[in-house]
N, C-alpha and C positions, 0 to 999 in steps of 0.2 A: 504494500500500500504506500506508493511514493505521490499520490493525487490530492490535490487540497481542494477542500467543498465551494472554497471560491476565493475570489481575489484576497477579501480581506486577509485571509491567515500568513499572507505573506509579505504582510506592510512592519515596515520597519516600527518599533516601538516608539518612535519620536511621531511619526505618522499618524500612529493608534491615539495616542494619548491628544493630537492638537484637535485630531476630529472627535474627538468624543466630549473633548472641552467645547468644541463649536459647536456641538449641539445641546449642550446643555443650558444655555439660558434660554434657548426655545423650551426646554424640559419645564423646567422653574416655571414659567411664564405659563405656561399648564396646568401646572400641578398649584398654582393657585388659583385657578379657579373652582377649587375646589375647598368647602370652608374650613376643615381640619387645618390644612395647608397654609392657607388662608392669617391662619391664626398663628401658625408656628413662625412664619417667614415674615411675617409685619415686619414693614421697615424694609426689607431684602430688595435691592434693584438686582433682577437678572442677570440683565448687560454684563454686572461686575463682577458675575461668577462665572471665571472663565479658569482658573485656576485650582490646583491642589490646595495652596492654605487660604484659599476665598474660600472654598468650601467648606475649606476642616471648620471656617467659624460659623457655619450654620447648626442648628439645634439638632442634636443625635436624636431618633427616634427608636423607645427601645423598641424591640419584637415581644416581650414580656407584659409591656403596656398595654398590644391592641389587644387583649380578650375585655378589659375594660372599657375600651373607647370604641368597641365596637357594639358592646353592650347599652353603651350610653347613646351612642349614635348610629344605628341599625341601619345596614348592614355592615356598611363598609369603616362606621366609625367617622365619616364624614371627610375619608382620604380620595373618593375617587367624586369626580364631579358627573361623570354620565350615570343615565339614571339603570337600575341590575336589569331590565328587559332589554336595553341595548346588547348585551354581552350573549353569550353562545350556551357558555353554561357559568352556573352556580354553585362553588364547594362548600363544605366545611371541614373545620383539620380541629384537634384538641384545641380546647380552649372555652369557648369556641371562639377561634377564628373564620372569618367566609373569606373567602375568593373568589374573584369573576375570573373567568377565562374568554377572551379576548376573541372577534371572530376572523382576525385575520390569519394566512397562511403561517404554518409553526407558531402558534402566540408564546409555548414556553421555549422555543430556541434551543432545541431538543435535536435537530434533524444533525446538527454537524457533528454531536456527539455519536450518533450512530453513524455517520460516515466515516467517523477516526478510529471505530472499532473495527471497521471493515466492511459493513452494510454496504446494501447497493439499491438501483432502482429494481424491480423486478423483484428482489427477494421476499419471501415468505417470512413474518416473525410472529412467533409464538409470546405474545405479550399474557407475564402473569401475575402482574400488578394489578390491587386491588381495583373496579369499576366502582366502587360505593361509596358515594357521598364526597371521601379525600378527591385530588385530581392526578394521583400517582396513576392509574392504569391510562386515564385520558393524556395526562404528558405525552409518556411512552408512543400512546396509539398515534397522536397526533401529529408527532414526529418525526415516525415509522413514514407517515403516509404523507408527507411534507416530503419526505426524501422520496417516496415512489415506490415503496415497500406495500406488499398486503398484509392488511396484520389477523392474527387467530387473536380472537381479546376471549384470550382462557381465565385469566383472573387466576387467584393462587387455590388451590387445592385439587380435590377429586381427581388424582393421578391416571385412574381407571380410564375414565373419559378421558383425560389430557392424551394416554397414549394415541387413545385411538384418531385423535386429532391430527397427532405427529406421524402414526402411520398410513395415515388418510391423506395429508396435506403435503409432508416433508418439509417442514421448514427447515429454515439455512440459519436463522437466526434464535436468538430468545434474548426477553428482556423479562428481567423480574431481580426477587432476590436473591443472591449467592446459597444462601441455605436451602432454598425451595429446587434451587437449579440441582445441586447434590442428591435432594430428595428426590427428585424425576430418575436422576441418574441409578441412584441406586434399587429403588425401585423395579425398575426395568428389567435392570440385571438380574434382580430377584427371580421376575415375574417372566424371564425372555422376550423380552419387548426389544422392539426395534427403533429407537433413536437416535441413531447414527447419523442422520441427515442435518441433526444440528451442530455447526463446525465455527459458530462464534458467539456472543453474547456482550451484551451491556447489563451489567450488574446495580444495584444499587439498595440501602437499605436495610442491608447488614455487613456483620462484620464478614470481611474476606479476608484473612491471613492467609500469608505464606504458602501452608501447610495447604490449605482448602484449594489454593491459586494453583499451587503444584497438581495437586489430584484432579482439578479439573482440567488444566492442558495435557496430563496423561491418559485424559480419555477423549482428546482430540478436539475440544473445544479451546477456542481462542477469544479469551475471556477480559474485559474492559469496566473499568467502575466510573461512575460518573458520580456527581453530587449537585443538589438544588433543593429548593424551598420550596412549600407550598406557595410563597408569598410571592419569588424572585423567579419561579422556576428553574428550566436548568441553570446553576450558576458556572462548573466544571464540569469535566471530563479529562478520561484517562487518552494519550495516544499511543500510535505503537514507540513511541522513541523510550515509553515505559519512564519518562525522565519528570512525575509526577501529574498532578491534571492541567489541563489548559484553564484559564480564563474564559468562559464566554462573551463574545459580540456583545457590545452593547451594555456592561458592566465598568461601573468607577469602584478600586474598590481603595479601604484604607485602613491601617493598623492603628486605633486607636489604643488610650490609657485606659482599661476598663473602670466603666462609671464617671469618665469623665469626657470624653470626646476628643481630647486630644492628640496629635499625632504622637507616635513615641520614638525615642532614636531610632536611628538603623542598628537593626539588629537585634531589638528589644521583644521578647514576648508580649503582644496586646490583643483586643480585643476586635474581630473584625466588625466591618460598618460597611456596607452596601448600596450605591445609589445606581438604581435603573434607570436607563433613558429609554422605557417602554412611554413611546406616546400616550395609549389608552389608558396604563395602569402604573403611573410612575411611583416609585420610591426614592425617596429624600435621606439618605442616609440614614435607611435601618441600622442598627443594631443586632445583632444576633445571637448576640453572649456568646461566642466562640472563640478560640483562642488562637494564634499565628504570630510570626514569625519573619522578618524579612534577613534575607544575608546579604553580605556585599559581593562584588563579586559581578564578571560582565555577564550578559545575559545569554539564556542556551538559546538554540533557534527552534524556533517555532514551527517544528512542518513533523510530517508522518515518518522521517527515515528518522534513522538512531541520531540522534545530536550529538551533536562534537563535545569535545572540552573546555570546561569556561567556567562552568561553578564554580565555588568554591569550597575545596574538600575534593573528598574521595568521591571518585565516582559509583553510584548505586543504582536500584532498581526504584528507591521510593524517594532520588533525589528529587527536590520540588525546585523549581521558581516560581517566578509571581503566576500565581494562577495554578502553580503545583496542587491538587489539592491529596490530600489520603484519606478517605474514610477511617471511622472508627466503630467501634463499637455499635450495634443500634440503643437508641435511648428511648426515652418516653413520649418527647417531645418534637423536640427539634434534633437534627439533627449536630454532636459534637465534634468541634474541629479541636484539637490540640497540636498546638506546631513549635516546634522546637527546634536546635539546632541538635545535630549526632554527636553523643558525647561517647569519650569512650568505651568499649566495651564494657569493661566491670562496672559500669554505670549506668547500664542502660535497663527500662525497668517494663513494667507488664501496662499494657495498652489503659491509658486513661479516663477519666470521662468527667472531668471534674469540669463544671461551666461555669461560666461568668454571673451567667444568669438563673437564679434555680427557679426562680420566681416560675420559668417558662415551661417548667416542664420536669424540672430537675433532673437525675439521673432515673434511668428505668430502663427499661428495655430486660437486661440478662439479670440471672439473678445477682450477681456479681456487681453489677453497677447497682441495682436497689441497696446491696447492705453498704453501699459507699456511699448513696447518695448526701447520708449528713455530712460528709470531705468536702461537698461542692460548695457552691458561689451564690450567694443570697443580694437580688437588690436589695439595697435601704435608701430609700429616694434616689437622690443622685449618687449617693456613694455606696460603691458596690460592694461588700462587706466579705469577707474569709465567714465559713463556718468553721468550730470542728477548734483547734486550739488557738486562733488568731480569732481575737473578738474585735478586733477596733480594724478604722478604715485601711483598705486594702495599700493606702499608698503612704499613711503616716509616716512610715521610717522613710521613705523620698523625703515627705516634708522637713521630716526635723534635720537631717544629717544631707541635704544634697546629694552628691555623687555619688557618697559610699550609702548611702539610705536607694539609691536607686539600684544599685549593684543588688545590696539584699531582696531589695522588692522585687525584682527580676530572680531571684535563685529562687524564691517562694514561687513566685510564677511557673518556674520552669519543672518546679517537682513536682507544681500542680498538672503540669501535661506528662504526665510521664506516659508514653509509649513506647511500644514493641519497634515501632518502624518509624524512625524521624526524614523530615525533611528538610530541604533548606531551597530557596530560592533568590537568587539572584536580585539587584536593586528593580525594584518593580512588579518582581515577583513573590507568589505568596507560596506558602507551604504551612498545609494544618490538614486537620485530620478531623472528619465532619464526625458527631453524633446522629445515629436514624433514629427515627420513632418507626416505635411498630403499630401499624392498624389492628383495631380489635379481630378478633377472629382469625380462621384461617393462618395458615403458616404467616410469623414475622413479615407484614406486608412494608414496604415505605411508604411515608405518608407526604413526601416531597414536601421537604422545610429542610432542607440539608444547605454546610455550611459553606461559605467559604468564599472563597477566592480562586476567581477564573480568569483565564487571560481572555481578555477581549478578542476574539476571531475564535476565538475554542481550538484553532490546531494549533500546535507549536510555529512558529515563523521567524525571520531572524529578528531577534529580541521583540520578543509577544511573552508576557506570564504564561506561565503553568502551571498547572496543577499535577499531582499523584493521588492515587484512591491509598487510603491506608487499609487499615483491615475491615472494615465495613462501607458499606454503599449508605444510603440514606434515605428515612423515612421521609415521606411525602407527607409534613403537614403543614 
């Protein structure tokens, strides 16, 4: 796979970032006419937000917040100005959060990620992401058939029938989650079922290590993690250069101080913040309570063959730059990103899930992350607060002691992401490791709310962010 889904992925990063600034105070100028917006950005001339730190000074908005403000201002909390019968469809994710989905061609920006797995037009995908309510099976389908694909919309379970679908149709492809994919597979075996004809996949929504990654290309699937939101849709994907996830088209993204909006040094663990330049359904710098990482370092290129050398560090399989993403763990909510830089061997610890934000969802998913979840990240208004033996604001020792008060507040930070598989990405690029939520029911569904950081054009290109899948894909809420 040496083809890119289209010009964009191959624009130089200085390129990427002047156009995405020039369209964003058309964005602004949108997004208040809408009265939530409306209210946040009083004062804000457009025009002047053409820039990285114009922006950083606009008002963070958490993701933690809208089950309240959407409660108080139905449906959308009073963030979108078209009225919910314009839109195609209408979700809901834990919270409750709603979401419209958009009626134009791909609305969640899904199709490039199935092009960078290896999809094509003509192919057959066995989508079995949940149809219920979430917009995780509708993503998938949506952008299956945005690329040219027909899709089987299996939804996750009842293996029985799934066979007969797979030996009825033969698809070439599947999109669901990495656990459900295993369970087909072994299934099969059991039962002598014939599934051979699936030879690739985009995964997403749980965790995928290593170990699972190995076993699935030993049974001849060529297997891809992406990550996204309910809110943001897809925001990352994995390419083959394996050199973390891409950034998606159309994403500003930024490492903020958690709980304060801040940008933070190069290099520093913070929290990501997300601004969409979707016309119909803009986002203003969410918040996501997720956690990243930026390195220095020039940037990998951006396209489907294996990148060169240029990070910084060793070269790996879960290297990220900006827009690296890794899955992690599935969670209960959102999905969590932890990103961190590869520290030596003897130091390296078991897959994280501690968030910024617990307010949102906290930890859940495995039972592993529920008996942790008191370890994680409690808003308190604006200050984002430590659970667990740190009782006072997250940034105090910065405050009191400067330099060396930031050093500690960053090693706190960085034990707080402890994972299996780190990333690092280059100036621009991001690297972290989303949390999925799982949908009720049915095997570990994604509820698409996954985190992260994606490089803008979704393939790699010379110097475009990237993303890595860590060990989980991501739930869709």
């Amino acid at each position: 796979m040496t083809a890119h889904y289209d010009a964009l992925e191959t624009r130089e990063q200085a390129a990427r970032e002047a156009e995405l600034f020039s369209r964003l105070p058309g964005v602004l100028r949108n997004a208040i006419t809408a009265p939530a917006y409306a209210e946040r950005l009083k004062g804000v001339d457009p025009a002047t937000v053409t820039t990285r730190a114009a922006l950083a000074r606009l008002p963070v908005l958490r993701k933690s917040e809208l089950p309240a403000l959407h409660k108080a201002s139905a449906p959308f909390g009073g963030f979108v100005a078209a009225a919910p019968g314009s839109f195609a469809r209408l979700f809901t994710s834990p919270g409750p959060i709603f979401e419209p989905e958009g009626r134009q061609a791909d609305p969640w920006r899904g199709a490039r990620a199935l092009f960078a797995a290896g999809f094509r037009p003509d192919d057959i995908v066995l989508n079995t992401f949940s149809y219920h309510l979430t917009p995780g099976g509708f993503i998938f389908d949506a952008s299956a058939r945005a690329l040219g694909c027909a899709v089987i919309p299996a939804g996750p379970g009842n293996t029985e029938q799934q066979f007969e679908l797979i030996e009825a149709y033969r698809p070439v492809g599947y999109s669901g989650t990495p656990d459900f994919l295993k369970i087909l597979l072994d299934a099969a075996a059991t039962a002598g079922r014939d599934v051979s004809s699936i030879k690739r996949a985009l995964v997403s929504g749980a965790a995928f290590p290593p170990s699972l990654q190995a076993e699935i290309k030993a049974r001849g699937i060529d297997a891809y993690q992406a990550f996204g939101t309910a809110d943001l849709g897809l925001i990352a994907f994995e390419t083959e250069a394996r050199e973390g996830m891409v950034v998606n088209e159309g994403l500003i993204m930024e490492i903020v101080k958690p709980g304060t909006g801040d940008p933070v040094a190069e290099g520093d663990v913070g929290e990501i913040v997300v601004t969409s330049l979707d016309p119909h359904h803009p986002w203003i710098r969410l918040a996501l309570g997720d956690l990243t990482a930026a390195l220095p370092g020039p940037e990998q290129m951006r396209s489907h063959q294996h990148a060169d050398q240029g990070l910084d560090g060793p070269r790996r399989p879960d290297h990220q730059g900006q827009g690296h993403v890794r899955p992690s763990r599935a969670g209960r909510r959102d999905q969590q990103a932890a990103f961190r830089t590869r520290p030596p061997a003897s130091r390296r610890h078991a897959p994280g899930r501690d968030r910024c934000d617990d307010a949102e969802g906290g930890n859940g998913g495995s039972k592993r992350g529920s008996a942790r979840g008191d370890r994680g990240h409690a808003a308190d208004g604006d200050k984002a607060r430590w659970r667990g033996r740190a009782g006072r604001p997250r940034h105090a020792a910065e405050r009191r002691q400067g330099d060396r008060g930031r050093a500690v507040t960053q090693a706190r930070l960085r034990r707080r992401c402890k994972i299996a598989h780190h990333w690092r990405f280059s100036p621009g690029r991001w690297a972290f490791r989303p949390r999925l939520d799982r949908l009720g029911g049915a095997p570990a569904e994604p509820c698409i709310t996954p985190p992260a950081p994606v490089l803008p054009g979704g393939e790699q290109t010379g110097h475009a962010p990237s993303l890595q899948p860590a060990e989980s894909g991501f739930p869709w809420t």
